[in-house]
C-alpha positions in Angstrom: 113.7 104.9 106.3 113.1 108.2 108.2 110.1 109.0 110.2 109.6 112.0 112.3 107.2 112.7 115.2 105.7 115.8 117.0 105.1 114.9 120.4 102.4 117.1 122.2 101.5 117.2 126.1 99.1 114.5 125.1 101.8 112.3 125.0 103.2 112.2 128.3 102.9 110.3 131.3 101.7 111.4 135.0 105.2 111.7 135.6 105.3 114.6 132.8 107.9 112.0 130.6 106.9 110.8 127.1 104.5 107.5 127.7 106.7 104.8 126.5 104.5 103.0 124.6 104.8 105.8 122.3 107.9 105.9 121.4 107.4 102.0 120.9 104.8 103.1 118.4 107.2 105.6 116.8 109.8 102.8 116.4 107.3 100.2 115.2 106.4 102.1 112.2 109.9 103.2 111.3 111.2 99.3 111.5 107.4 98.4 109.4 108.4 101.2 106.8 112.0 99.9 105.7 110.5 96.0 105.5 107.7 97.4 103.9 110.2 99.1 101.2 111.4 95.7 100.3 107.7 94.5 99.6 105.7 94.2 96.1 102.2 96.7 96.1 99.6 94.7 97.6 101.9 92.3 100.6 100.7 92.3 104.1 102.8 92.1 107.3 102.2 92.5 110.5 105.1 92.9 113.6 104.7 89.7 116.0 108.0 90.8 118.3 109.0 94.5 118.8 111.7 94.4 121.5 112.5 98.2 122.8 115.8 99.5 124.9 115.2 102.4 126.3 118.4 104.8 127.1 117.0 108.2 128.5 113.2 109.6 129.2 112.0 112.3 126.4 111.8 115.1 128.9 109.3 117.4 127.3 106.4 118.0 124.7 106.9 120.0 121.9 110.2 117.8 120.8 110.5 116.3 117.6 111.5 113.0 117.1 113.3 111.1 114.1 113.1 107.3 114.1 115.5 105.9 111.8 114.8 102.5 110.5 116.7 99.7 108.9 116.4 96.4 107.1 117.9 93.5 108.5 116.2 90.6 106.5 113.3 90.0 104.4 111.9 86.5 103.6 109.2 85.1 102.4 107.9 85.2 105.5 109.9 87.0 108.0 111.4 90.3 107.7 113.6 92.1 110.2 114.6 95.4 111.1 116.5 97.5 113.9 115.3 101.2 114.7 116.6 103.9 116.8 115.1 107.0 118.2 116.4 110.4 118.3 116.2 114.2 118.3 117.4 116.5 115.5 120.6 116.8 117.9 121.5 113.1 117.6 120.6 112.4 121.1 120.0 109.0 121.3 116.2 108.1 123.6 115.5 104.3 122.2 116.8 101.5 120.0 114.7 98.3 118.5 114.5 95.2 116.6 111.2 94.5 115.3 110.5 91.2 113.6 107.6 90.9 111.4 105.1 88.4 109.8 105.0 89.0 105.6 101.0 87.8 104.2 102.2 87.3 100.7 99.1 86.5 98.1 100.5 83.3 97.1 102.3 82.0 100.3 100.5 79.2 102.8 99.4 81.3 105.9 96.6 78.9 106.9 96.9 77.9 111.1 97.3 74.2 111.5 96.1 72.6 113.9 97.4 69.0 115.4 95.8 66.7 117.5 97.1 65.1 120.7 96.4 61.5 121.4 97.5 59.1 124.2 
């Protein structure tokens, strides 16, 4: 799964840096997309742990982005996937591993809820 992204003056930081939070967005989706490619129309998910590395600051607006992303393992109810995040030059900004929650129609997602006694 391929994704790529635009990034504007909008998206940077005071320090004039991409806002990290949006390549963690960028790499969110692409890890989403490729569990989501291994889902039947109509299934749910939802990430519960996206863990980011980041390797260098995206310097400047007006780069484009590709987010590569890549099924690990899908579940009933878990599905995994890595990511990374880089320009059209194959410089490498970010790499992930995104784990995410799969609603399936027929599955038991219903919270429990125990009580304590003494």
């Amino acid at each position: 799964m391929q994704l790529e992204a635009v990034l504007g003056p909008q998206h940077l930081n005071a320090m004039g840096v991409v806002q990290g939070g949006v390549t963690a967005s960028i790499l969110d989706a692409a890890t989403g997309c490729a569990i989501q490619t291994f889902l039947e129309a109509g299934v749910r998910f939802a990430t519960i742990d996206l863990n980011v590395k980041y390797i260098k600051p995206v310097q400047s607006d007006g780069c484009i982005l590709i987010a590569e992303g890549r099924t690990l393992h899908v579940s009933n109810r878990i599905g995994m996937a890595e990511g990374i995040l880089k320009n059209k030059n194959g410089k490498l900004y970010a790499c992930a591993s995104a784990t995410c929650m799969i609603f399936r129609k027929n599955s038991r997602s219903e919270i429990t809820t125990l009580e304590l006694t003494n």
